[in-house]
Every structure is written in C-alpha cells, then in structure tokens.
C-alpha positions in Angstrom: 0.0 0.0 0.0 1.4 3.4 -0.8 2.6 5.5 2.4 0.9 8.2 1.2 -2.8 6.4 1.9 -1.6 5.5 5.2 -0.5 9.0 6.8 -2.5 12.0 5.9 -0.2 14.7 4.9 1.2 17.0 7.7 0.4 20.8 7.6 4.4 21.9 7.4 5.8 25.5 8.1 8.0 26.4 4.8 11.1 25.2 6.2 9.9 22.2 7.3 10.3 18.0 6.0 8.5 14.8 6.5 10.7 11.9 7.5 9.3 8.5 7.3 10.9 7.0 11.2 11.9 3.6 11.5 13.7 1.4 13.5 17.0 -0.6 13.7 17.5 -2.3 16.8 16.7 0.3 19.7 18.0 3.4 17.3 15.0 5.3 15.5 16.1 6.6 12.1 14.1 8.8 9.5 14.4 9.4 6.1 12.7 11.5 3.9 8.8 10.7 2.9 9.0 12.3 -0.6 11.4 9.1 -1.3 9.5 6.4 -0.2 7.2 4.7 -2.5 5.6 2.2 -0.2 5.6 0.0 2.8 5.7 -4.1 2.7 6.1 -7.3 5.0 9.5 -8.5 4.8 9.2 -11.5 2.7 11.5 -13.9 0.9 14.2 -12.8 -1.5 15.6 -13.8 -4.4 19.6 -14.2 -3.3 21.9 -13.5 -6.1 25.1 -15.1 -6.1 28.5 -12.6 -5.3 26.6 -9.6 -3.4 27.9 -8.0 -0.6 26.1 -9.6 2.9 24.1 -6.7 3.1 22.1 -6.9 -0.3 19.9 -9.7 0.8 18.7 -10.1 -3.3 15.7 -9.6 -4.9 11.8 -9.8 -5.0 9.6 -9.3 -8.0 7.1 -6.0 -7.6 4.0 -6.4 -9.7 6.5 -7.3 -12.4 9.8 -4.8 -11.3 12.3 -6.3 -10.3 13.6 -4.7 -7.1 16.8 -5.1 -5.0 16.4 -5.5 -1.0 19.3 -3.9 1.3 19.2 -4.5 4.5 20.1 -1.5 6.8 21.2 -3.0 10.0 23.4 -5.2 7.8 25.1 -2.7 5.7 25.2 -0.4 9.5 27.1 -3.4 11.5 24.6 -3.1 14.0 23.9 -6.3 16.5 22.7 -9.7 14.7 19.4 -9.5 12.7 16.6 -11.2 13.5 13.7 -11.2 11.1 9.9 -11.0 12.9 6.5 -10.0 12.2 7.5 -6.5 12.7 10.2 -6.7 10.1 9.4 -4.6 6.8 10.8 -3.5 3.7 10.5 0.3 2.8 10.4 0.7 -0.9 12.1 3.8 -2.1 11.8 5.3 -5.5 15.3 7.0 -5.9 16.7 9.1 -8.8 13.9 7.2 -10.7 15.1 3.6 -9.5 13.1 1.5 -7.2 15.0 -0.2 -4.1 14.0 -1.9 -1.2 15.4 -1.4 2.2 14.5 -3.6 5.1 14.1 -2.5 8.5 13.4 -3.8 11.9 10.4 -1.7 11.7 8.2 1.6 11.1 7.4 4.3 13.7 5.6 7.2 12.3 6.1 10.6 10.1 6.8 13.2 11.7 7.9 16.9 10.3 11.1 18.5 10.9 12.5 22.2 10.8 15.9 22.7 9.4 16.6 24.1 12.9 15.3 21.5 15.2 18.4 19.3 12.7 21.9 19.0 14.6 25.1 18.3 12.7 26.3 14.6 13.3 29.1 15.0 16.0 32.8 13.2 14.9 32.1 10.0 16.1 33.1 6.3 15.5 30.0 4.3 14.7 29.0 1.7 11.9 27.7 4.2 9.7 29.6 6.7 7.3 28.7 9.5 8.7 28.7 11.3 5.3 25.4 9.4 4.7 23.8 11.5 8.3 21.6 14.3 7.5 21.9 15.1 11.2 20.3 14.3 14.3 17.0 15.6 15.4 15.3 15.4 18.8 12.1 15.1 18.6 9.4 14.3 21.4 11.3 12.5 23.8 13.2 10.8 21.0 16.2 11.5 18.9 16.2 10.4 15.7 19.6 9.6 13.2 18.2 10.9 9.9 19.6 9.5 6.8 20.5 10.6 3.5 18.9 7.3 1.9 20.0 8.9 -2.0 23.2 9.6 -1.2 23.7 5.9 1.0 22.2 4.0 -2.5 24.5 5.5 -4.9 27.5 4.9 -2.4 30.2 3.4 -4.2 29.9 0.1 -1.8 25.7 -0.1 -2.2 25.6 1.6 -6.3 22.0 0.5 -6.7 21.4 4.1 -7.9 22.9 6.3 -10.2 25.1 9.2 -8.0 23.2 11.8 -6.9 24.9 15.4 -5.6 25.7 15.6 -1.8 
C-alpha cells in the first residue's frame, strides 16, 4: 500500500520536511517521505550469487524487479533477526526502485531545518557522510539518513550518484 494512503499529509511550516521514522535495533532513524514509494512485509528474497552480505537479493514487484538492502546489515549493527515487525520500505530513488528492510516503522513526523543537529565526529557503523543530522524530537532522537546519497555509495551503487 502506498505510504501516502496511510499517513495524511502533515500541515508543514515552509522550512519544514517529513521523515518516514523507523527502526533498527533500539536506534529510530528517518528518512525523507518524498522518497519512499511504499511500505511491505519482509518476505522472501531472491539471493543473487556474489553480493555483498548486506544486499539480501531480490523480489519481483507487480512485475519490477527490485533489490532489498538491508540496513542494519550494511550499518554493522547487533545480529538480525527477522519477525512480524520486520518490513521493507520501498524507495523510488533518482527514478530507481529499491527496497530497504528494516526492523520496523514508527511514524512521520515533520522537521525544521533548525530542530536538525550536525552529526558529532564520532566512530560508529555508519559513514557519517550518509547522516543528515540528528533531530530530537518528542522524547526521541532520531539519526536521519541521507537514503539517495547511501544508494548511490560506491559500496551499495544501486542508484545512479546523486549530488551531496
């Protein structure tokens, strides 16, 4: 079902973006709404011999074709373990469809620019030239990602590069 008839559009001030929230392990996470196409069940994938660990292969989407990443894979966060809750968040990016999975989906929430903190020099899992920032938001901070930039990575290239 398309995200966008699940979650009535938020009324945004002019310097404001939606991010879809999700989940990898205890970590909340957002990207931006305007890339994500749909929301699925995890189901089984296609495997395709000689991918990285963190491409888990392939599903077939009323006829498309789509690769499935899996984000706390390609992170090195703790082991992953698949439940009900698992989903896959398919992105439309730079005109490509990809699938990402996650441990699960939160909510949509809108974001100023200044409510958006600068990723402090850190060493985690993640590239941190893939961070948008970090955003506190209701109790909660959230990592937001810069999901276009992460797929055309040279390690991921499921999309064509995008500008940074």
């Amino acid at each position: 079902m398309p995200i966008s008839d699940e979650h009535p559009s938020i009324d945004l001030a002019p310097d404001a973006f939606e991010y879809l929230t999700f989940l990898l392990g205890v970590e909340e996470y957002g990207i931006q709404i305007m890339n994500v196409q749909e929301i699925r069940g995890y189901d089984v994938v296609t495997k395709i011999p000689n991918t990285p660990s963190f491409i888990k292969g392939v599903v077939n989407l009323r006829g498309k074709i789509v690769p499935i990443v899996d984000l706390r894979i390609k992170f090195k966060l703790s082991e992953v373990h698949y439940s009900e809750l698992t989903v896959v968040i398919v992105l439309n990016l730079n005109g490509r469809t990809v699938g990402v999975v996650v441990d699960g989906v939160s909510d949509v929430v809108a974001l100023k620019a200044s409510q958006i903190e600068p990723m402090p020099a850190l060493d985690t899992g993640i590239d941190t030239k893939y961070i948008i920032g970090l955003a506190a938001h209701e109790e909660r901070m959230l990592i937001l990602v810069a999901i276009e930039q992460l797929m055309a990575s040279r390690e991921i290239g499921l999309i064509d590069e995008v500008e940074v």
